[in-house]
N, C-alpha and C positions, 0 to 999 in steps of 0.2 A: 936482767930481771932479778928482784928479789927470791932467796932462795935457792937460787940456781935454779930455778922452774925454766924450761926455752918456750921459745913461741916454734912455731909452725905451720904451715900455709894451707885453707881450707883442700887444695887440690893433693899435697902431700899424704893426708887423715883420708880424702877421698881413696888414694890410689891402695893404701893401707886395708882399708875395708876390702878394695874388689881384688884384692892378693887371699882374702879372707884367713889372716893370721891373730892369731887372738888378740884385742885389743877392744878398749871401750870407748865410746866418744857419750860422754854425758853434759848434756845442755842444763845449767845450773839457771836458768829462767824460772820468772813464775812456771803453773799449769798453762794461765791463760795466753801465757807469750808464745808459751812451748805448741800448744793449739793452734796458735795464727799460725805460724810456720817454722818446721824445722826440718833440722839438717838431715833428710832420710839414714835410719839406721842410729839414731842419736837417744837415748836413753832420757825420759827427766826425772831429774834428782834436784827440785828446787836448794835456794842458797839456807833458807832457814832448815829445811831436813837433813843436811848434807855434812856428815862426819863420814872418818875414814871408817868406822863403823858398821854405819848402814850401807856403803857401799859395798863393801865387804860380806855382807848379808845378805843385801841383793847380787852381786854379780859374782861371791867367791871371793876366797884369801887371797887369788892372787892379783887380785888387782890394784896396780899400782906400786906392785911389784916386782913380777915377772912377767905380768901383763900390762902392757904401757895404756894411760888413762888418758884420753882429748878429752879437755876441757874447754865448753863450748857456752857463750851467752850471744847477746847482741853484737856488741861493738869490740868484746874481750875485757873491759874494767870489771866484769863482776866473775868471768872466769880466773884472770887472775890473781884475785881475792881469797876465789879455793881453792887455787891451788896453792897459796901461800898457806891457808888454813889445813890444808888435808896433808899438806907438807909435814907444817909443826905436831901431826899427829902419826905421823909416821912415813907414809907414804914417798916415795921418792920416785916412781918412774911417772912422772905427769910432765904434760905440755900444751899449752894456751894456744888454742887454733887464733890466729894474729886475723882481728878483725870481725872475729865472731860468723853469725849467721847473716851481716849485712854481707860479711867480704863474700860467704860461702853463696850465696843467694847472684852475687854480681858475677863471681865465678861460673854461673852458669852450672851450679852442680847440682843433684835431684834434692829436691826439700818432699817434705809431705805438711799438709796443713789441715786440720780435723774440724777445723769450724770456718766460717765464711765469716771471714776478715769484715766486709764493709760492713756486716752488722753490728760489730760490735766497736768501741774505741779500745784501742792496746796499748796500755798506758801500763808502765810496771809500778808499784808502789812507791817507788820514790820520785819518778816522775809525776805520779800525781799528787805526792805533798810537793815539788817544785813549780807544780801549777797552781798547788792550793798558795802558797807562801808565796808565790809573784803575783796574785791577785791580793793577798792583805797588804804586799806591798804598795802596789798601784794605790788600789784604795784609800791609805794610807795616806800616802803623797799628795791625793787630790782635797782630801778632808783639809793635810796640812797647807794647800795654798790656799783653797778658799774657806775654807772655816774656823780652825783653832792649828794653831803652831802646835798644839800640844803634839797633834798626830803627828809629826814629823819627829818624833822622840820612837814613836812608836815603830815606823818603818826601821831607824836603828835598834832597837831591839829585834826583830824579826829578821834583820839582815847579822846582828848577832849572834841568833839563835841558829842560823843557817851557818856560820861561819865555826860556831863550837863544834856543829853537827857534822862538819865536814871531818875535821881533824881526827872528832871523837870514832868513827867509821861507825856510828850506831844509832842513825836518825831515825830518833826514836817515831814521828809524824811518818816513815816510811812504814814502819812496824803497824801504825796505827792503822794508815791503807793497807795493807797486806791482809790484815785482818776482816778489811768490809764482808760483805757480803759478793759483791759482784766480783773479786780479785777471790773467789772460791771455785773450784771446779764442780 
């Protein structure tokens, strides 16, 4: 892993907890993801509030320190993003729970969840600009068969703009959703 950051098995950060030794397990999700369901005993510190900073504010100097940090999202791509970030800001005792709240969920370990899932759709902000930009895509593409070729200029710009936004780690359309209203607590 970049940084020497390790990963770590949701059952591992489980058994860590019921030793009850100091340590933090923070889910770097939206509000609205961390609401459908989390890792019981899991702190949230969304990805856009999240310096080694405010953690520090919130839980105390020594975390991430002498107190070791689980970093915890969905799948792990966006834990391991802070902990690369909370790295370069100083921090050095952190570890990416390997798989997130899916693996922790399949593991069979306790979640807690504050709102009723079926009511709402949990889509995190960049998943729904990748919903919103696969339907300009689609769109796109259909204009370009049956109506003007131009569209099809168009779908490569938009698989462009997806492909800078990759690299750039700063899809700006994800910021855009983060921002709605509904992606608010």
């Amino acid at each position: 892993m970049k940084n020497n950051v390790s990963t770590v098995n949701p059952e591992f950060v489980h058994e860590k907890m019921q030793v009850g030794l100091p340590m933090h397990l923070v889910d770097v999700r939206s509000t609205k993801e961390f609401a459908s369901e989390h890792a019981e005993g899991a702190k949230s510190v969304s990805m856009s509030e999240l310096s080694a900073n405010t953690l520090q504010n919130k839980f105390g100097a020594a975390i991430g320190s002498e107190e070791p940090l689980y970093l915890i999202c969905t799948a792990g791509f966006r834990a391991q993003q802070a902990a690369e970030k909370l790295h370069d800001q100083g921090l050095n005792n952190l570890y990416v729970v390997n798989g997130g709240t899916d693996a922790w969920v399949k593991s069979d370990l306790p979640t807690m969840k504050l709102i009723n899932k079926s009511w709402s759709v949990n889509l995190s902000p960049q998943a729904q600009a990748q919903v919103f930009m696969g339907i300009l895509i689609f769109l796109f593409a259909v204009k370009g068969v049956l109506l003007d070729p131009v569209f099809t200029v168009l779908v490569g710009f938009v698989g462009l703009v997806m492909l800078i936004s990759a690299f750039d780690q700063r899809f700006c359309l994800a910021k855009v959703f983060s921002d709605m209203p509904w992606n608010k607590a």
